[in-house]
MMTF fields as JSON, N, C-alpha, C and O atoms, coordinates in Angstrom:
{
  "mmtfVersion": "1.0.0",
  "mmtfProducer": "UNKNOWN",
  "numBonds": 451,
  "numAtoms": 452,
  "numGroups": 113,
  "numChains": 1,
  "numModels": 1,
  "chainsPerModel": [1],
  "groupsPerChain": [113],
  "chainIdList": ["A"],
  "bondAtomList": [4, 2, 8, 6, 12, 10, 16, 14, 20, 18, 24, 22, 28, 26, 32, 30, 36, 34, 40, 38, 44, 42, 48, 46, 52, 50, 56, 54, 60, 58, 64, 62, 68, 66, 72, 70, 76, 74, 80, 78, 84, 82, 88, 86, 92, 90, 96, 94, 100, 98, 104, 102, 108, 106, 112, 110, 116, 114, 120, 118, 124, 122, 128, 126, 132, 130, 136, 134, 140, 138, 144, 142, 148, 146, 152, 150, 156, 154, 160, 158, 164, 162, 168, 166, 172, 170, 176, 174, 180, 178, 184, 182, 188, 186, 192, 190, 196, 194, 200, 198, 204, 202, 208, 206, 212, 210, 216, 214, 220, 218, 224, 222, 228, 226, 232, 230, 236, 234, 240, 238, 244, 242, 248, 246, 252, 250, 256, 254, 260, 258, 264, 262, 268, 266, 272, 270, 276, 274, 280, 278, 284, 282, 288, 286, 292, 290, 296, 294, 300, 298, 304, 302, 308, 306, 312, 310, 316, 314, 320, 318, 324, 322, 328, 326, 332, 330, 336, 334, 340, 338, 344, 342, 348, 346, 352, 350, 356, 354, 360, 358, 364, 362, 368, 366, 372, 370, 376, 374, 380, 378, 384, 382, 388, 386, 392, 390, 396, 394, 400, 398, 404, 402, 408, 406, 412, 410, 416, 414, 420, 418, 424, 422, 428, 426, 432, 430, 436, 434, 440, 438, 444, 442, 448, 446],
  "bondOrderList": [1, 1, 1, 1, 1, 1, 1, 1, 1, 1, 1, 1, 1, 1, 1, 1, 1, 1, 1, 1, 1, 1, 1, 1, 1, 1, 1, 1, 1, 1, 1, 1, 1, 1, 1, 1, 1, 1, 1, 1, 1, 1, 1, 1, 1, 1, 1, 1, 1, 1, 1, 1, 1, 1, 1, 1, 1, 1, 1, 1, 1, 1, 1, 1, 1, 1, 1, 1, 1, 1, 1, 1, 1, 1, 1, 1, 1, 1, 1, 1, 1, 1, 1, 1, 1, 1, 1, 1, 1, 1, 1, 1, 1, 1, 1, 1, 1, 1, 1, 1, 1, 1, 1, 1, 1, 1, 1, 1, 1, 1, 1, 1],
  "groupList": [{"groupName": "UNK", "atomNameList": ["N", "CA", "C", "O"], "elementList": ["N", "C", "C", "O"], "formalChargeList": [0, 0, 0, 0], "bondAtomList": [1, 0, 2, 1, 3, 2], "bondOrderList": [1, 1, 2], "singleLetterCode": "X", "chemCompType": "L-PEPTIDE LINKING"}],
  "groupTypeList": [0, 0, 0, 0, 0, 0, 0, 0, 0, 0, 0, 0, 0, 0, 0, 0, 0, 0, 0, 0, 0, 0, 0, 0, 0, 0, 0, 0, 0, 0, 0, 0, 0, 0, 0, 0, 0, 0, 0, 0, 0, 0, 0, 0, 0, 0, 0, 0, 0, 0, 0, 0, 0, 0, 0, 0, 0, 0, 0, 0, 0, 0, 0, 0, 0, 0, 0, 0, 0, 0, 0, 0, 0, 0, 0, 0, 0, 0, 0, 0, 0, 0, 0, 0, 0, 0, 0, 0, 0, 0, 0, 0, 0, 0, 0, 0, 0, 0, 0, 0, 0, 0, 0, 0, 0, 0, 0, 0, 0, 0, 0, 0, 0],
  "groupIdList": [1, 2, 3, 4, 5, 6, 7, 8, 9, 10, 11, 12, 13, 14, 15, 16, 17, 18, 19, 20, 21, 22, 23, 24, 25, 26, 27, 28, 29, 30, 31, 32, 33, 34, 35, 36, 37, 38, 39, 40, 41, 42, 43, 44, 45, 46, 47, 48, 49, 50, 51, 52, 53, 54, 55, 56, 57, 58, 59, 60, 61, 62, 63, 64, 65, 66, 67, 68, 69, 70, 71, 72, 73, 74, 75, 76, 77, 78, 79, 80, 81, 82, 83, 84, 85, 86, 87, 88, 89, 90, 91, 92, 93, 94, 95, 96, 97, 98, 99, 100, 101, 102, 103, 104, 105, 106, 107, 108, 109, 110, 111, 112, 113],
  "secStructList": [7, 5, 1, 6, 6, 7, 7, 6, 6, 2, 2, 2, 2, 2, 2, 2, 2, 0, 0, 0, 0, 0, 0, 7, 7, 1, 7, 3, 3, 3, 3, 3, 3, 3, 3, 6, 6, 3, 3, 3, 3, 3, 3, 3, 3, 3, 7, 7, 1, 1, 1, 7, 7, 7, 3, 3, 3, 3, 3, 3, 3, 3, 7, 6, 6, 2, 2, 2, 2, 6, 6, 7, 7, 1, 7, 5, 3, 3, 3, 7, 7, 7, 2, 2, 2, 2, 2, 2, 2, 2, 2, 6, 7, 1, 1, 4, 4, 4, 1, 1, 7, 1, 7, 6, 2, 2, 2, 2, 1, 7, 7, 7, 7],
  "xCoordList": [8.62, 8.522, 9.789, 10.388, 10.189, 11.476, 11.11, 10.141, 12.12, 12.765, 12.521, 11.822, 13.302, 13.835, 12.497, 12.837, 11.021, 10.32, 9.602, 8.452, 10.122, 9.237, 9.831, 11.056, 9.386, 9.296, 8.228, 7.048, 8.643, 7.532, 5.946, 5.148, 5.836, 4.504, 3.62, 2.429, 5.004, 4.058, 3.847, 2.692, 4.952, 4.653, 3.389, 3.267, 2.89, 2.289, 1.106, 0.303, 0.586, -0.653, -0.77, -1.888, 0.042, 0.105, -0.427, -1.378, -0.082, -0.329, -1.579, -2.291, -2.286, -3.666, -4.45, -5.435, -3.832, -4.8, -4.931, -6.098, -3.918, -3.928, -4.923, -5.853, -4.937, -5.827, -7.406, -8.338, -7.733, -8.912, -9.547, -10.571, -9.145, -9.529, -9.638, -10.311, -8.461, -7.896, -8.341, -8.721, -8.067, -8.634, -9.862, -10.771, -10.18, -11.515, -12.203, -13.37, -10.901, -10.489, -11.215, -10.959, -11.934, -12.672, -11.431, -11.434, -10.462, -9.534, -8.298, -8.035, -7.646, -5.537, -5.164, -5.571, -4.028, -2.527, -1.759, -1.833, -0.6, 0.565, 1.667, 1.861, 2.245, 2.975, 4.53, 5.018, 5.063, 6.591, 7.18, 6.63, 8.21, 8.757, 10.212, 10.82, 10.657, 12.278, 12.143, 11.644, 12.943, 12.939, 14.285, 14.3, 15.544, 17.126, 16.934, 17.777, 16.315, 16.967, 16.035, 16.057, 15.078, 14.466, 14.555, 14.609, 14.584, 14.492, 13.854, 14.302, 12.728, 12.087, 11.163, 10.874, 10.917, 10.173, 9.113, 8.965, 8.024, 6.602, 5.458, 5.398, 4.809, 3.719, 2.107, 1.461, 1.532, 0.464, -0.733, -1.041, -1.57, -2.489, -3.634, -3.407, -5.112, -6.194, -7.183, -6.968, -8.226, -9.934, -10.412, -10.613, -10.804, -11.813, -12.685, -12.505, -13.783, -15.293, -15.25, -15.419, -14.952, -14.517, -13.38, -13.528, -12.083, -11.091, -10.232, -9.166, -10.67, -10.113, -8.914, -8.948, -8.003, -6.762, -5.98, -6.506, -5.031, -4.439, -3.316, -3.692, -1.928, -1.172, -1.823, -2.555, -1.852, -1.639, -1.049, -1.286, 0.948, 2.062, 2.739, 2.363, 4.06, 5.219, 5.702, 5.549, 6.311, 7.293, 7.906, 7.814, 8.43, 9.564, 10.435, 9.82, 11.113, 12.373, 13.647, 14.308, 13.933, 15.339, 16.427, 16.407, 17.116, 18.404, 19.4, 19.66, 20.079, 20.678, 22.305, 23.122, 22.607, 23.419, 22.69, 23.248, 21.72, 21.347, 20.721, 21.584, 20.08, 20.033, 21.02, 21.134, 21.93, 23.351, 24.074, 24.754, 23.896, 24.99, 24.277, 24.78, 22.996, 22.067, 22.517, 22.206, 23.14, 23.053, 22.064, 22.12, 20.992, 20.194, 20.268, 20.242, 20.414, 21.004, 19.793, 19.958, 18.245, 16.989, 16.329, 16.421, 15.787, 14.919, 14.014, 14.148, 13.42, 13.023, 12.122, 12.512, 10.622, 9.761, 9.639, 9.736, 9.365, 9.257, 7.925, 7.798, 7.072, 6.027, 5.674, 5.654, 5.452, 4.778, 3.14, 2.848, 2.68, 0.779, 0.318, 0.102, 0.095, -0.962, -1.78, -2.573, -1.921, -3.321, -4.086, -5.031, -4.217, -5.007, -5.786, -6.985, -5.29, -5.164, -6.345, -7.385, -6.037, -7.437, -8.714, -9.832, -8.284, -9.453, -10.06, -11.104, -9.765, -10.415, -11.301, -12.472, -11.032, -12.289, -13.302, -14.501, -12.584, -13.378, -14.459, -15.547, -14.258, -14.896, -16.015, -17.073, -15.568, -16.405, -15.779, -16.482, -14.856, -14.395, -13.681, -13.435, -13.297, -13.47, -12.08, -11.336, -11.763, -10.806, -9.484, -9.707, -8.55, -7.584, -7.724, -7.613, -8.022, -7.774, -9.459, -9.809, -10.049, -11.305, -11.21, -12.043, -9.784, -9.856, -9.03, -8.898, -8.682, -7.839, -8.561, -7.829, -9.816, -10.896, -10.786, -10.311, -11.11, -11.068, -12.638, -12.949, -13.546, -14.624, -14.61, -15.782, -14.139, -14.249, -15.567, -15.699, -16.425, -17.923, -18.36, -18.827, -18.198, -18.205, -17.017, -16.673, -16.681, -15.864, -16.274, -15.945, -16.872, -17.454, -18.643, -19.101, -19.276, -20.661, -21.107, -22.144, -19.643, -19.365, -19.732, -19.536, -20.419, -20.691, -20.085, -19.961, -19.598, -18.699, -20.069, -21.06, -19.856, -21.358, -20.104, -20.534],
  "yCoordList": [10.225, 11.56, 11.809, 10.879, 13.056, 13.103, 14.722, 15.293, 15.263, 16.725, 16.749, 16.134, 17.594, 17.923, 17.649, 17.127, 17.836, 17.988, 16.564, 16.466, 15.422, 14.154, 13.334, 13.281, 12.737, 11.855, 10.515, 10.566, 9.609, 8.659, 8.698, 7.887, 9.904, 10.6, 10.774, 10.515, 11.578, 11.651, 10.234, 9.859, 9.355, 8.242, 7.228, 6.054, 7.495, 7.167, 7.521, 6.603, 8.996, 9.653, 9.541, 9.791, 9.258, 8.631, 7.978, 8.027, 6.704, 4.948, 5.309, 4.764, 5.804, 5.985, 6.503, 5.946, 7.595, 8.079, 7.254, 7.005, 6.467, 5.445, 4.882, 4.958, 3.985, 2.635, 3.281, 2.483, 4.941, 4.749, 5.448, 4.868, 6.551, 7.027, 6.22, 6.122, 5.864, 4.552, 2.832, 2.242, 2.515, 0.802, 1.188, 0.54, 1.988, 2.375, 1.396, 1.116, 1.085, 0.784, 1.664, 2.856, 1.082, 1.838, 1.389, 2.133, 0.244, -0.017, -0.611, -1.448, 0.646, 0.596, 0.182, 0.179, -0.326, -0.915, -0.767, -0.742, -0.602, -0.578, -1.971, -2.263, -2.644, -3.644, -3.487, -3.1, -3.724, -3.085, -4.29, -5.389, -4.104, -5.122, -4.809, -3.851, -5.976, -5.001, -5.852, -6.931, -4.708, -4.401, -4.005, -2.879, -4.324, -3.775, -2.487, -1.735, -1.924, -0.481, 0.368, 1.53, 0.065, 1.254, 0.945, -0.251, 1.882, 1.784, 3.144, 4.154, 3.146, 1.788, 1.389, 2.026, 0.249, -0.362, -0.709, -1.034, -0.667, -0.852, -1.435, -0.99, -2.317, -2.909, -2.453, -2.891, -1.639, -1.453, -2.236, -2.486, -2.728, -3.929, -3.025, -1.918, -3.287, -2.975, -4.013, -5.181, -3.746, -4.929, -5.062, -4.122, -6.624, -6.78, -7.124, -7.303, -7.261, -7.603, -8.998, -9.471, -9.602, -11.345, -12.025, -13.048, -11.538, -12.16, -11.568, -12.107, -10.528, -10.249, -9.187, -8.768, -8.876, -8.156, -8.644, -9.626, -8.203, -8.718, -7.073, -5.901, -7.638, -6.65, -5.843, -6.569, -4.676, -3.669, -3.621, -3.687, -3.35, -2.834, -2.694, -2.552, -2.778, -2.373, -0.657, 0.149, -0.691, 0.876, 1.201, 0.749, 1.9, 2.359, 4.323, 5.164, 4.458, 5.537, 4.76, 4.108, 4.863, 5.058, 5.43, 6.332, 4.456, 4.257, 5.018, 5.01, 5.866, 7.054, 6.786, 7.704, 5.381, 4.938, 5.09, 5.556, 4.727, 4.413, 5.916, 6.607, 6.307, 7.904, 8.268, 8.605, 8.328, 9.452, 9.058, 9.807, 7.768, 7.197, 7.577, 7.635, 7.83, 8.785, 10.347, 11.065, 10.93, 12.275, 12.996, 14.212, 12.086, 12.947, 12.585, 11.406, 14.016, 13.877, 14.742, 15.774, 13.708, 14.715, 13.301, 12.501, 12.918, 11.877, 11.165, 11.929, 10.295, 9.527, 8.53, 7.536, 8.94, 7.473, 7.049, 7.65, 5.681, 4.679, 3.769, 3.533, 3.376, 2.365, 1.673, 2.318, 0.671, -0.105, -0.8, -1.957, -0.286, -0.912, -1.808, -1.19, -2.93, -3.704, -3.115, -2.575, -2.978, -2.333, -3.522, -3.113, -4.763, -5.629, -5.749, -5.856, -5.766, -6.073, -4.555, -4.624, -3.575, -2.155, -2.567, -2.512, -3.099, -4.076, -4.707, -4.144, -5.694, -6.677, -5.872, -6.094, -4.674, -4.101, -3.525, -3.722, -2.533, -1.876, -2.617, -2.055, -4.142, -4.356, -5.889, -6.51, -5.857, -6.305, -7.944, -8.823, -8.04, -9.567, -10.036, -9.155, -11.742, -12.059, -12.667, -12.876, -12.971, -13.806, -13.146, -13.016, -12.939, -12.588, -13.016, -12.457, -14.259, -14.786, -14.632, -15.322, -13.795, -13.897, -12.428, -12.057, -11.64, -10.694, -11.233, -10.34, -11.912, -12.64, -13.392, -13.899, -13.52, -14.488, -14.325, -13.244, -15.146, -14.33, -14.025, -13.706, -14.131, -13.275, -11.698, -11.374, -10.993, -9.625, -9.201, -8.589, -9.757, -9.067, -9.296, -8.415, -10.867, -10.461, -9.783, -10.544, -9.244, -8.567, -6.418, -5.425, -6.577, -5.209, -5.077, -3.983, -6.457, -6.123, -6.035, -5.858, -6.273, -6.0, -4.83, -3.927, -4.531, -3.324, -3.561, -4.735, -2.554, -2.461, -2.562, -1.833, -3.508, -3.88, -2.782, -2.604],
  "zCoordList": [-2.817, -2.273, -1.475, -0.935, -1.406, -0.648, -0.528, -1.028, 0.244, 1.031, 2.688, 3.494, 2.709, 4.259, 5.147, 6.209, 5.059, 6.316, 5.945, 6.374, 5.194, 5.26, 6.184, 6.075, 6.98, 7.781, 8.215, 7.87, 8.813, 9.524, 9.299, 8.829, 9.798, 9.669, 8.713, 8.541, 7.77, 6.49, 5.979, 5.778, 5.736, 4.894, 5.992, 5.642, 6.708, 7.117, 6.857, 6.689, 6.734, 6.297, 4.804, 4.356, 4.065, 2.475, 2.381, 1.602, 3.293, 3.347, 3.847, 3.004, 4.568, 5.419, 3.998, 3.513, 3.503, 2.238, 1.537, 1.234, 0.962, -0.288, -0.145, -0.947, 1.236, 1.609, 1.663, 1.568, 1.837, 2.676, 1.252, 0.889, 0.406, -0.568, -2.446, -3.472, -1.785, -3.197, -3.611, -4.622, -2.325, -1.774, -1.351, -1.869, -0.619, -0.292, 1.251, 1.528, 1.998, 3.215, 4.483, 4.653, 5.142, 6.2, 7.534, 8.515, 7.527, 8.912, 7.953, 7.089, 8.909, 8.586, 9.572, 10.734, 8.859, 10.669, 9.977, 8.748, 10.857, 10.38, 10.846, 12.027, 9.793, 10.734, 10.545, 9.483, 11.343, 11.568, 10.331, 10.39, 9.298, 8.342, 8.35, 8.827, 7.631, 6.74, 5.647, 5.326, 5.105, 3.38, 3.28, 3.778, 2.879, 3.163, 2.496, 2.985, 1.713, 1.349, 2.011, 1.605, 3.078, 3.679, 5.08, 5.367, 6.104, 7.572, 7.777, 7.233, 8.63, 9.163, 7.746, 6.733, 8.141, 7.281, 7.78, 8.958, 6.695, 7.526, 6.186, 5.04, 6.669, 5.873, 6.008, 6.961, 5.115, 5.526, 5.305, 4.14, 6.411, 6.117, 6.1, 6.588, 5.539, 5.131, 5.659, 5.332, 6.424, 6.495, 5.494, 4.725, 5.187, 4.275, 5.062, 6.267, 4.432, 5.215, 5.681, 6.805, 4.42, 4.141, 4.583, 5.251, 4.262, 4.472, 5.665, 5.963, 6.3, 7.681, 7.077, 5.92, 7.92, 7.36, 5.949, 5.425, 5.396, 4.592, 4.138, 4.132, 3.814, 3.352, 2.339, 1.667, 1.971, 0.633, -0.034, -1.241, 1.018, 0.335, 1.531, 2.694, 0.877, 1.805, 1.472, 0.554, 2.721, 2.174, 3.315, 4.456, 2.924, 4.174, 3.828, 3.172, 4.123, 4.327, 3.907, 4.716, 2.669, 1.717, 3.268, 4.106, 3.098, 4.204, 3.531, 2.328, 4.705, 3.523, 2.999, 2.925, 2.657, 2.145, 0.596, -0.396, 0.647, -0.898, -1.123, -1.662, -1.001, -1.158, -1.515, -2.694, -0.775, -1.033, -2.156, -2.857, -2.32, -3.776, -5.067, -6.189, -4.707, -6.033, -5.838, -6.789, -4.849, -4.882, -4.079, -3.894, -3.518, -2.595, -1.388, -1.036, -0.265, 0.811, 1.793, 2.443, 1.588, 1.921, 2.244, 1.313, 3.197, 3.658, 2.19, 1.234, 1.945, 0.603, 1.226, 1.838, 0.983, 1.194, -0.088, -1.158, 0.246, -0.891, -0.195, 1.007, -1.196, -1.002, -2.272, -3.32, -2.253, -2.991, -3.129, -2.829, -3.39, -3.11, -4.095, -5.138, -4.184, -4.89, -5.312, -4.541, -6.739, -7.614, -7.361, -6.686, -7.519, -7.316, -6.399, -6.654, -4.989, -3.559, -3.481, -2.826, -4.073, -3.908, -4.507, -3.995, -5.976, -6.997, -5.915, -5.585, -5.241, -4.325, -3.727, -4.037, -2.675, -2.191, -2.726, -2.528, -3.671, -4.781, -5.353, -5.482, -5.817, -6.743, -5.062, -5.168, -4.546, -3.997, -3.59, -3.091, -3.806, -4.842, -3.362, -2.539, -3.001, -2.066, -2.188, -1.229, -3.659, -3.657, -5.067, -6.271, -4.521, -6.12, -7.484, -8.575, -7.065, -8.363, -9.293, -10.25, -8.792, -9.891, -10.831, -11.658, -10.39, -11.15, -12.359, -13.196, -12.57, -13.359, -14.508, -15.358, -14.636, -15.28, -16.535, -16.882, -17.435, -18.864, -19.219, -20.367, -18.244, -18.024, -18.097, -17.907, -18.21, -18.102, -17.236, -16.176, -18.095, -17.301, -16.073, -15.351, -15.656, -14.216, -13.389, -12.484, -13.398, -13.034, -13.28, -12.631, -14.186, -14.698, -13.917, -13.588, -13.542, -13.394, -11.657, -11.017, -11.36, -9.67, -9.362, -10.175, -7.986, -7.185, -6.054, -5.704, -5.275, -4.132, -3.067, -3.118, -2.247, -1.24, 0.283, 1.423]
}
């Protein structure tokens, strides 16, 4: 996302939507990171019921060295989110590696508790 009125804020209320509509996340934080092509940089962590906090995704604001050598000269968030890491809540699942199973069905036959 980029133009003149994005800022901090917004990429912040993104990261809040992602986690709470998408992951389906009832508690966000934000943890301060670096990432060299964005400042500030920031990691957004998500509650599980089970495993306590854990990252989502990183993202940050495009440092406007690298912006400008593309031609855009307008603020630029960038994030990255784990599709998996949302799977985990969604599907109820405690641990990564069981979405991975060559079970399919348990995995289908999950309900989000």
């Amino acid at each position: 996302m980029l133009g003149e009125g994005v800022n901090l804020r917004t990429l912040l209320g993104l990261l809040k939507m992602f986690a709470e509509e998408v992951a389906g996340a009832s508690e966000v934080r934000y943890v301060p990171a670096y990432f060299p092509f964005t400042e500030p940089s920031i990691e957004v962590h998500i509650r599980h019921p089970k495993l306590g906090w854990f990252e989502l995704g990183g993202s940050g604001i495009f440092r406007p060295e690298v912006s400008r050598s593309l031609g855009v000269d307008v603020p630029v968030l960038a994030w990255g989110l784990g599709i998996d890491r949302m799977a985990l809540l969604q599907l109820g699942l405690s641990d990564l590696r069981e979405l991975f199973t060559g079970n399919i069905e348990s995995v289908r036959v999950r309900k989000r508790k």
